[in-house]
N, C-alpha and C positions, 0 to 999 in steps of 0.2 A: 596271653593266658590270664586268668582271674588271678592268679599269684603275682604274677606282673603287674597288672592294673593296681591292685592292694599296695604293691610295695611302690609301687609308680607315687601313688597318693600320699603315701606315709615322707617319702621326701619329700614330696611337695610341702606338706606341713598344714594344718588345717586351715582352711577357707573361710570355715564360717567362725573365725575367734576375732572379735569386733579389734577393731585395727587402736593401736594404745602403742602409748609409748614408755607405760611403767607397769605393775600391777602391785596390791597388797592383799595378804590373805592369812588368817586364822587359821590353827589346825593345831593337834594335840599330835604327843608324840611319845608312848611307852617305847624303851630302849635297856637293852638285857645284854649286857656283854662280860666277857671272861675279865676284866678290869672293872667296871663299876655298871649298875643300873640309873635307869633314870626315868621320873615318870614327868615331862613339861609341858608348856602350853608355848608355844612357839609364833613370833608376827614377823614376815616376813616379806621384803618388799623390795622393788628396784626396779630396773628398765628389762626388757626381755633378753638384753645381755647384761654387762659390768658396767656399772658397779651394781654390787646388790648387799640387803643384810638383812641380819636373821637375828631378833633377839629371843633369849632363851629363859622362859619365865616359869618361878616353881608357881603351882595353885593359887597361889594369896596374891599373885602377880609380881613379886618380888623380882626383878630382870637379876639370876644369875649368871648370864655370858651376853655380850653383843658380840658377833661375829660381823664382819666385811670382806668379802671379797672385789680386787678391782685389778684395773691393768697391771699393776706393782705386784700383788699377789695377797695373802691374807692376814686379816689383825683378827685379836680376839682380846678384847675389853672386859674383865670380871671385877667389878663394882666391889666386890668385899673385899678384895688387896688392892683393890687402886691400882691393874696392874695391867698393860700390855704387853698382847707376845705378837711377833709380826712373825710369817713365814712365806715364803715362794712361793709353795705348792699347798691348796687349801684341803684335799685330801690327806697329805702326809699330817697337817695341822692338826686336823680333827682329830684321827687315829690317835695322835699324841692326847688330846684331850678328853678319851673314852670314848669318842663317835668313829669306830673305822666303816663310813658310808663308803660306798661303791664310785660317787659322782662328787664331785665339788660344788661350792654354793652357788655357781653359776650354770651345772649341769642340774639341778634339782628346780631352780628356775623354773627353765625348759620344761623341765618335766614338767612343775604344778603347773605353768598355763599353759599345757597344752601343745608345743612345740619339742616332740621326740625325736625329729631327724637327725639331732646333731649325734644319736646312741650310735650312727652304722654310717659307713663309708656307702658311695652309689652304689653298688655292687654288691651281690649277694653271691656264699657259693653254692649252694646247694636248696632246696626248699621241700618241705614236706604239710602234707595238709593233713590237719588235727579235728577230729571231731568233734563236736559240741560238747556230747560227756566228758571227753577228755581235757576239756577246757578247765583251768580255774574255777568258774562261774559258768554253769550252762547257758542264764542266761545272755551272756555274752555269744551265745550263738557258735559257729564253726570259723576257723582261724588256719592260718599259715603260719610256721615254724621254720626261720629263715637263718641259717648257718654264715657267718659273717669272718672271713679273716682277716686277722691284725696282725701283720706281720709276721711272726711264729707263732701267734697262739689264733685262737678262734673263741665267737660269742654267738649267742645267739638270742633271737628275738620271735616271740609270738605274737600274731597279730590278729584282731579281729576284721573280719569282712569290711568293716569302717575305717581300717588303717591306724587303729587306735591299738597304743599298747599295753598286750594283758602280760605280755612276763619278761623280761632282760637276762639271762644269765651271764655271768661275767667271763672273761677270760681268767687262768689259775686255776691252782689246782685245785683250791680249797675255794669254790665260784660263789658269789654274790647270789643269789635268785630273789631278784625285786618282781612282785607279783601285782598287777592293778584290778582287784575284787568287781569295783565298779564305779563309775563317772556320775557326774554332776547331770545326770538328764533331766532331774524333776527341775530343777534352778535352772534350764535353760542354757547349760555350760555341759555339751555333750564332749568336751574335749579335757575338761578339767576331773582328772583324778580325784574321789572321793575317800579312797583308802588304798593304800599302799604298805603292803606287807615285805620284808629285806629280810631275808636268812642268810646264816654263810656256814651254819653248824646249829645243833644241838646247843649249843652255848650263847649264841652271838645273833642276836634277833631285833626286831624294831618292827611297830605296825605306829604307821602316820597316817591323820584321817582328816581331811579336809572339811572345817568350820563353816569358812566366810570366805569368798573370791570375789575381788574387786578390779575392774581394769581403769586404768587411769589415762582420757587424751594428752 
């Protein structure tokens, strides 16, 4: 079935993203949560797994946070106390630091260049097909809404005809909804996310838009 083929492709991982063994890229990043706001400019780089890092810059380019993630787990370097914090799990890290993101600095990777498989197990349970109006972006065209269990709970994932993903909702009660508006087509990077919007409430928001995407042999 076409829902097949779609999600066939989406684990396969995209084809045509020039073969590298790091990447670095620009992008801003408004962040609105029930603990603190934040408005930064973020450079973010590493191999298309671990180790990777994120430094986190106010306007004037001031580096307020370096963040790492690697096989050990996460540090996070703030330059105006001279201070490291190390922790295991680079999600709980964040959270603690005013960023409760959905994905670690290694799942956001993935994400910006391009490689989404690692969001969903082989396996889908159930599939429903979404019409273009009812898409995020119409013109991202018409997509599949594929129902994904994790052990007790369940997520799910939209996808465009391209195998490219327009929305994540998370597992919880209280769910993530990561949304991708629209991709790098005019730059030649149909795979790289150009803006990505993360709700989880009324309260608790972030839209990050992709600058600059660079892949590195």
């Amino acid at each position: 079935s076409d829902a097949d083929a779609v999600w066939a492709a989406f684990m396969r991982g995209p084809t045509d993203r020039p073969p590298a063994t790091g990447f670095l890229l620009n992008a801003s990043l408004n962040y609105s949560g029930p603990k603190r706001s934040h408005r930064l400019v973020i450079q973010f780089w590493g191999n298309p797994e671990l180790p990777v890092r994120m430094d986190l810059m106010a306007n004037m380019g001031t580096i307020v946070a370096s963040w790492r993630e690697d096989k050990e787990g996460f540090s996070a370097y703030f330059p105006e106390e001279e201070a490291v914090y190390l922790h295991p799990d680079a999600r709980y890290a964040m959270d603690a630091f005013g960023f409760a993101f959905p994905l670690s600095l290694e799942g956001f990777g993935l994400l910006l260049t391009g490689d989404m498989s690692g969001l969903a197990t082989n396996e889908y349970e159930s599939v429903a097909e979404v019409a273009a109006e009812d898409m995020p972006d119409s013109d991202l065209g018409p997509g599949f809404e594929y129902t994904i269990k994790d052990g007790e709970e369940r997520f799910r994932l939209l996808l465009d005809l391209r195998s490219r993903l327009v929305r994540y909702t998370s597992p919880g009660v209280i769910p993530w909804v990561l949304e991708v508006s629209s991709y790098l087509d005019d730059d030649g990077l149909p795979f790289v996310p150009a803006k990505i919007r993360m709700t989880r409430s009324d309260t608790e928001k972030a839209i990050l838009r992709t600058k600059q995407t660079e892949f590195q042999d």
